[in-house]
C-alpha positions as CSV (number, residue, x, y, z in Angstrom):
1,X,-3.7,-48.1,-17.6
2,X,-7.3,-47.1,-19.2
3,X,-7.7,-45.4,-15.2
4,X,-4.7,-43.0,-15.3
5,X,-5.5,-42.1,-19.0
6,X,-9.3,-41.3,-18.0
7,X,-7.8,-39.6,-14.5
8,X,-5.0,-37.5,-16.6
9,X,-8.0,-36.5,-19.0
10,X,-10.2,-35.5,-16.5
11,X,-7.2,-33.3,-14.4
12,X,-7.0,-31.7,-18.0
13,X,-10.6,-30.6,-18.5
14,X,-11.0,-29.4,-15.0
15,X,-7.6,-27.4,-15.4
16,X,-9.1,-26.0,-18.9
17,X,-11.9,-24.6,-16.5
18,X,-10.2,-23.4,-14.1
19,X,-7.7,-21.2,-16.4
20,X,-10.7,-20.2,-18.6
21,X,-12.0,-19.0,-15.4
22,X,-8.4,-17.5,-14.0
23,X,-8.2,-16.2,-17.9
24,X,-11.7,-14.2,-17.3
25,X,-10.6,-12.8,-13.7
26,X,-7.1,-12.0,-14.4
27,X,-8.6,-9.4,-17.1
28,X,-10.4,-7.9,-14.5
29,X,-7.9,-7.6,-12.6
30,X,-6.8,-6.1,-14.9
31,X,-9.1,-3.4,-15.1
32,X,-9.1,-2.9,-11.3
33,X,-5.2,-2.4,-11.5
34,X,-6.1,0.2,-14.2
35,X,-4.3,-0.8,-17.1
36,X,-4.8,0.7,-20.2
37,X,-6.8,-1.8,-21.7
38,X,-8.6,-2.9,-24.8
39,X,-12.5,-1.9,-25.7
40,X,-13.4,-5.6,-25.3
41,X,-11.7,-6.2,-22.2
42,X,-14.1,-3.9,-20.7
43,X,-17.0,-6.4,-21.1
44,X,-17.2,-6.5,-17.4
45,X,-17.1,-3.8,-14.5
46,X,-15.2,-4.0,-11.8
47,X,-17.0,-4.9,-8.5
48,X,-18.6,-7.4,-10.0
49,X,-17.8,-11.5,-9.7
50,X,-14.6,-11.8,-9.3
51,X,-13.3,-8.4,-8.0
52,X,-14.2,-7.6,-4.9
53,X,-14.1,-9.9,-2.1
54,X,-16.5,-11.0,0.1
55,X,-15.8,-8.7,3.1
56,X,-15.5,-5.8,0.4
57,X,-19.2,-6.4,-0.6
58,X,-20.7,-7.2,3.0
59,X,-18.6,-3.5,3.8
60,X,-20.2,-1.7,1.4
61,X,-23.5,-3.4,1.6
62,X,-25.1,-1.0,4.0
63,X,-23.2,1.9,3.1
64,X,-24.3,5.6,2.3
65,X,-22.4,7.1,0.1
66,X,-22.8,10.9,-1.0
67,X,-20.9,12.5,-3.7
68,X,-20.1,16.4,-4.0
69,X,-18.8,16.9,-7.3
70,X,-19.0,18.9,-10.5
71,X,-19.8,17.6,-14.7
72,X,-17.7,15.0,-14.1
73,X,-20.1,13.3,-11.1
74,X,-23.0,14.6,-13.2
75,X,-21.7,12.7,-16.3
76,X,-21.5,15.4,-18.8
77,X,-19.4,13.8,-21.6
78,X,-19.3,17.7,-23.5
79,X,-22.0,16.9,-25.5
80,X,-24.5,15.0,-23.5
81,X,-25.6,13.6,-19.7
82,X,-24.3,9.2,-19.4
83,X,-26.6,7.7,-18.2
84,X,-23.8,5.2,-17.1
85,X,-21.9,8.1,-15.6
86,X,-19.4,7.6,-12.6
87,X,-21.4,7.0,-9.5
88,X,-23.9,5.1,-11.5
89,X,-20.2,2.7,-12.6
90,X,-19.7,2.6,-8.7
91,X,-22.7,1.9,-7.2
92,X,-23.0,-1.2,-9.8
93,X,-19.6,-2.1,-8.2
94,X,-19.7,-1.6,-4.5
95,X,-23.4,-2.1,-4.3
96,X,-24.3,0.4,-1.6
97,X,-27.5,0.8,0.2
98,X,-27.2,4.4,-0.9
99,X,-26.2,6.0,-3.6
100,X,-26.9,9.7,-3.6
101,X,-25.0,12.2,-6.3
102,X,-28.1,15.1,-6.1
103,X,-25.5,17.7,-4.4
104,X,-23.1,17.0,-7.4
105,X,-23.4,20.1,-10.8
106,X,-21.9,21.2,-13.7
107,X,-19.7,23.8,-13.2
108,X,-19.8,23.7,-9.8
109,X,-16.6,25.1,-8.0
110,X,-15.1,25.2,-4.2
111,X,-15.2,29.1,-4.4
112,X,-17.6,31.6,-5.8
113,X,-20.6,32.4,-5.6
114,X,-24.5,30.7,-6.0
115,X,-26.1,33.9,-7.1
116,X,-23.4,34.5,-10.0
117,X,-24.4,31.3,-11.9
118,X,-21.5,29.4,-9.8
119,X,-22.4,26.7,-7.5
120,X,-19.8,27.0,-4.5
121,X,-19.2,24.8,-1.9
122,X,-19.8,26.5,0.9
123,X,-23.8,27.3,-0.2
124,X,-23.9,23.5,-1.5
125,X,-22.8,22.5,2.5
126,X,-25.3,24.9,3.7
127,X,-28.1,22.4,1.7
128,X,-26.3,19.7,2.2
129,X,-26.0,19.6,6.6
130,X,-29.9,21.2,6.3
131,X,-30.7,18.0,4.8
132,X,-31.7,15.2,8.0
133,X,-30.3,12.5,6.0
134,X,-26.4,14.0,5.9
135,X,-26.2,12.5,9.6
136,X,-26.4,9.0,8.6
137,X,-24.1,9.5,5.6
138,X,-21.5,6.9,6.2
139,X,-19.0,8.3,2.6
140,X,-18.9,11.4,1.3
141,X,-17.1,12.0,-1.7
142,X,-15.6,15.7,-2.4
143,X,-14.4,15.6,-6.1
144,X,-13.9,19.3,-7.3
145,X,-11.4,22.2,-8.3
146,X,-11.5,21.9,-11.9
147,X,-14.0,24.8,-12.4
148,X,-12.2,27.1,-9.9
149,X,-9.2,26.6,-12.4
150,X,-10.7,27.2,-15.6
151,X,-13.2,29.7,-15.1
152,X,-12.3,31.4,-11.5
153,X,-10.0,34.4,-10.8
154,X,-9.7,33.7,-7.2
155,X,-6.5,32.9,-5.7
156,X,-5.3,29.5,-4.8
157,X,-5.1,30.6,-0.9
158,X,-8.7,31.5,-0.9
159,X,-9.8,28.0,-2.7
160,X,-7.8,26.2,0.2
161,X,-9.8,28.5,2.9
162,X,-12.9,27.6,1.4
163,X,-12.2,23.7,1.1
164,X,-11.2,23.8,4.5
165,X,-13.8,25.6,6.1
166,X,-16.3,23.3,4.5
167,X,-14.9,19.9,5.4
168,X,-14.9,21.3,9.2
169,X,-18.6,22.1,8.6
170,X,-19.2,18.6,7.3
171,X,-17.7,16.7,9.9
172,X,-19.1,18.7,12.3
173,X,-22.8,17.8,11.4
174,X,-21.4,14.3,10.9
175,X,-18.2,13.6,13.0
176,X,-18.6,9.7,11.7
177,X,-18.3,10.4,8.0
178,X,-16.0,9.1,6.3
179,X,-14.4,11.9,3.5
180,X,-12.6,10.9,0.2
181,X,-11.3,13.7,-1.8
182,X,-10.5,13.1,-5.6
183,X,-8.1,16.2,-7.1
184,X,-8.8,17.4,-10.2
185,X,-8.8,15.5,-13.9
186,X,-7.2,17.0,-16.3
187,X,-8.2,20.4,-18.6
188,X,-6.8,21.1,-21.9
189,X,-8.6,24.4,-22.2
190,X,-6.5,26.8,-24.0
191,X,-8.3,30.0,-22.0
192,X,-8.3,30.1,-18.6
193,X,-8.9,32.9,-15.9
194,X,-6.5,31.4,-13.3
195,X,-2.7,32.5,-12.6
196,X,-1.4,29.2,-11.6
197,X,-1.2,25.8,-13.2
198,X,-3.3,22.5,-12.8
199,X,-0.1,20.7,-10.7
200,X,-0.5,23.6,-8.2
201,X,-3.7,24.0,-7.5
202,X,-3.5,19.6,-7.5
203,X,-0.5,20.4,-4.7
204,X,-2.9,22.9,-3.0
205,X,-6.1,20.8,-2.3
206,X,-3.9,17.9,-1.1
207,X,-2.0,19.8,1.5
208,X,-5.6,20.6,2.7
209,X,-6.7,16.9,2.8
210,X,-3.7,16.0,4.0
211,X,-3.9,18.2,6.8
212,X,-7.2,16.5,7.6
213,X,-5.7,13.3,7.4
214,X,-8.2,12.6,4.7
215,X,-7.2,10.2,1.4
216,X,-6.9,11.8,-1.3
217,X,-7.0,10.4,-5.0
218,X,-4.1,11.2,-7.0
219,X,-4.7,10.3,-10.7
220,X,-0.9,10.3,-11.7
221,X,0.1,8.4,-8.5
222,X,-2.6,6.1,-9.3
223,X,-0.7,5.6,-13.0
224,X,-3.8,7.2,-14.7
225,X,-2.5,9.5,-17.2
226,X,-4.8,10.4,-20.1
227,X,-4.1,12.5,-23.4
228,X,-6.7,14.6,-25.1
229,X,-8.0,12.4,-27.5
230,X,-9.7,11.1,-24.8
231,X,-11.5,13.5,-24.1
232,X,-14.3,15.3,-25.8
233,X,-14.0,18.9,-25.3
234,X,-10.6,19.0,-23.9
235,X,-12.2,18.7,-20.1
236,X,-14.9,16.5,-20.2
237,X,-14.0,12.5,-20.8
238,X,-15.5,9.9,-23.0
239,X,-17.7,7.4,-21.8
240,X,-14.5,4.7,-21.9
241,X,-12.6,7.1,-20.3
242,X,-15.6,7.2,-17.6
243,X,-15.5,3.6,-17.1
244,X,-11.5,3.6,-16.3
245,X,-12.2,6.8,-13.9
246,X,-14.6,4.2,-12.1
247,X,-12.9,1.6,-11.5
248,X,-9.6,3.5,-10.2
249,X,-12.3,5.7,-8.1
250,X,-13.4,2.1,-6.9
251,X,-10.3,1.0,-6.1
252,X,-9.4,3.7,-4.1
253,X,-12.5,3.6,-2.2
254,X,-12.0,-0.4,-1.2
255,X,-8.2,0.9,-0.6
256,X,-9.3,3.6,2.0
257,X,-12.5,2.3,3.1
258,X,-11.8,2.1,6.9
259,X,-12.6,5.4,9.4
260,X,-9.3,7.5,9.4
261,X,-8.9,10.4,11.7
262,X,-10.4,13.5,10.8
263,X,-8.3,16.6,12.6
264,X,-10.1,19.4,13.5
265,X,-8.3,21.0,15.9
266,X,-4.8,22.9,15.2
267,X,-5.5,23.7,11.7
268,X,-3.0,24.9,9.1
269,X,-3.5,28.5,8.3
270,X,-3.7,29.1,4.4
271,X,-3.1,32.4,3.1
272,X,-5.2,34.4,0.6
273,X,-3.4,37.0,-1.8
274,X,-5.0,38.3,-4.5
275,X,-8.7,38.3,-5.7
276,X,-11.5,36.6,-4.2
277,X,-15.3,36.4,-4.6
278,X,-17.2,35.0,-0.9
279,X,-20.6,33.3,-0.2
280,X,-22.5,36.9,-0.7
281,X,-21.3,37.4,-3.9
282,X,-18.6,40.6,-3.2
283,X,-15.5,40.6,-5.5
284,X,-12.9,41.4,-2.7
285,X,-8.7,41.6,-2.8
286,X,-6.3,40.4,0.4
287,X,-3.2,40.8,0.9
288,X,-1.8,38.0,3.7
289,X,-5.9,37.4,4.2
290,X,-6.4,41.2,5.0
291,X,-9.1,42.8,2.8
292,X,-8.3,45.9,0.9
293,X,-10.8,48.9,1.5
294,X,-10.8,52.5,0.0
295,X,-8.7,53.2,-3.1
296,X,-6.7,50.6,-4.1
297,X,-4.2,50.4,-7.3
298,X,-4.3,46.7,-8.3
299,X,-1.8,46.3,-11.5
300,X,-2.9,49.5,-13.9
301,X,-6.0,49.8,-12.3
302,X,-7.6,52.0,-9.5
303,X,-10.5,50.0,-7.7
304,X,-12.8,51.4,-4.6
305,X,-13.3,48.7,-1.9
306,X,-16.4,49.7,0.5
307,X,-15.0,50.1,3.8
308,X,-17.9,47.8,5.3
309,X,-18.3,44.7,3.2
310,X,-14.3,45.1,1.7
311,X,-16.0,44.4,-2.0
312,X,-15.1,46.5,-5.4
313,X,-17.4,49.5,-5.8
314,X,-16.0,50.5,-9.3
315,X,-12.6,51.2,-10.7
316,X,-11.1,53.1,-13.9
């Protein structure tokens, strides 16, 4: 009788263990299902015990990954740099052998123009496939738009060209990369210079990655949804709000870490109409991506495009 009492005991301290220790994982799991969770559930990051798998971790081991981004990679929280900021959050995680987010800058947009104070894509690729080390790049993570929308007048067909053009140029210096592509956060700036809304120039970037065949990270279809007390300025989150963008970023990396086909070939013609400013820094207009030269009367205004580079002279 004293046996099964002292075996019934034991079975109960070993299950007290075991659930303390399913209690600890199932809050991570939590966290990597990104639920909105408490402040002190967040005592532990995703990617570490109990969150990633073993084959997760030996796939990620030897892994180069790159990020092209904007504040948001930098980890500008509206008032100062984290020095937990988001690749920092998922290189703690995956635990690659590189982690490299040097091609990554506030304000940075997929159009403009590097001489104008903007740091555009294309000029950013142009460093980027000069640099040796690009070829060995096994991840590279594209995470912008959110500039072109608050601070850009260029249309949303031009943004697409521009996007596409510069994945091309990537996977052409590196056909074995592997490309993620996050859309957008959210911006609740009350001034803007764009004519469209933050759902369609979301819509517009996936239809290019898409048309890659390259993941793309959806924040609403990943159940993220975020009000602005969250954030600090009305763009830029705080450093909780950092922590959950990790671990969904994460998430979606494990979700998508295997080589998908990249399509270069037959590419989907996107349209610009409207105004756009290229590589060199000219302010051009198209109409059905044919530049407008000589007098021109854009909405109340007269503008003179030079006949050889297509950009505005002056106007009145």
């Amino acid at each position: 009788m004293l046996g099964i009492k002292l075996i019934l005991v034991l079975g109960m301290c070993v299950l007290t263990v075991c659930t303390g220790r399913h209690s600890v994982l199932a809050r991570e799991r939590l966290l990597c299902g990104d639920e909105i969770v408490k402040k002190n559930d967040l005592s532990r990051l995703c990617g570490q015990k109990g969150c990633l798998n073993l084959a997760q971790m030996l796939y990620f081991k030897n892994k180069k990954i790159w990020i092209v981004g904007d504040s948001l990679m930098v980890g500008w929280d509206g008032t100062k740099l984290l020095k937990n900021n988001c690749p920092k959050l998922i290189s703690q995680a995956l635990r690659p052998r590189v982690m490299n987010n040097r091609y990554s800058f506030s304000g940075a947009q997929i159009s403009g123009n590097r001489n104008q104070g903007t740091v555009d894509l294309t000029n950013n690729v142009s460093q980027i496939i000069l640099n040796s080390q690009f070829k060995s790049v096994d991840i590279l993570i594209l995470s912008l738009g959110i500039n072109d929308l608050n601070y850009s007048d260029n249309n949303i067909g031009y943004i697409q060209q521009r996007l596409q053009a510069n994945i091309i140029r990537l996977k052409s210096n590196n056909s074995n990369v592997v490309i993620i592509g996050i859309l957008p956060f959210e911006s609740y700036l009350k001034t803007k210079k764009r004519q469209y809304q933050l759902q369609e120039m979301r819509a517009a970037l996936t239809e290019v990655y898409q048309n890659f065949g390259i993941p793309v990270l959806s924040w609403q279809q990943a159940g993220f949804c975020i009000g602005y007390s969250s954030l600090n300025d009305g763009v830029h989150p705080k450093y909780m709000t950092y922590r959950r963008m990790s671990t969904t970023i994460i998430n979606f990396m494990i979700q998508n870490k295997t080589t998908q086909p990249i399509v270069l070939k037959k590419q989907r013609l996107f349209v610009s109409n409207g105004w756009q400013t290229n590589e060199q820094g000219y302010r051009q207009y198209a109409k059905n991506n044919i530049l407008l030269t000589d007098w021109q009367k854009i909405g109340h205004t007269n503008y003179y495009f030079d006949p050889i580079n297509k950009s505005v002279v002056f106007e009145k």
